[in-house]
C-alpha positions, 0 to 999 in steps of 0.5 A: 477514509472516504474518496470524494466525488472528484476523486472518483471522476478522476480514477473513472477518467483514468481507468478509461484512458488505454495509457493511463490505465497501462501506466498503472498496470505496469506500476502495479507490475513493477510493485510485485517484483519483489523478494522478502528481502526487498520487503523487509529492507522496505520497512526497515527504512521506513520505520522513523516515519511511523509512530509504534505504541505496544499494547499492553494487553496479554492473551493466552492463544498467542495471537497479535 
């Protein structure tokens, strides 16, 4: 997915703005705050909303 060209001019202006950019620092700061547990229940109740296709393929190293 490529960003379009007002899209860049819109992250450019944001970044150059001292309040926006702390807006998204803070953002940013309150989105590491948490646990495993915080991590899990997350995708937990997030699971309906993605489809899941298992793939049939089988390797013998034990990789995904």
């Amino acid at each position: 997915m490529k960003i379009s060209t007002t899209e860049k001019n819109e992250m450019r202006r944001d970044a150059e703005d001292f309040k926006r950019r702390e807006v998204f620092r803070m953002a940013h700061d309150l989105s590491q705050r948490g646990n495993l547990d915080d991590y899990i229940d997350f995708l937990s109740e997030n699971m309906p909303f993605f489809k899941s296709n298992a793939s049939m393929r089988i390797s013998s190293n034990y990789k995904l």
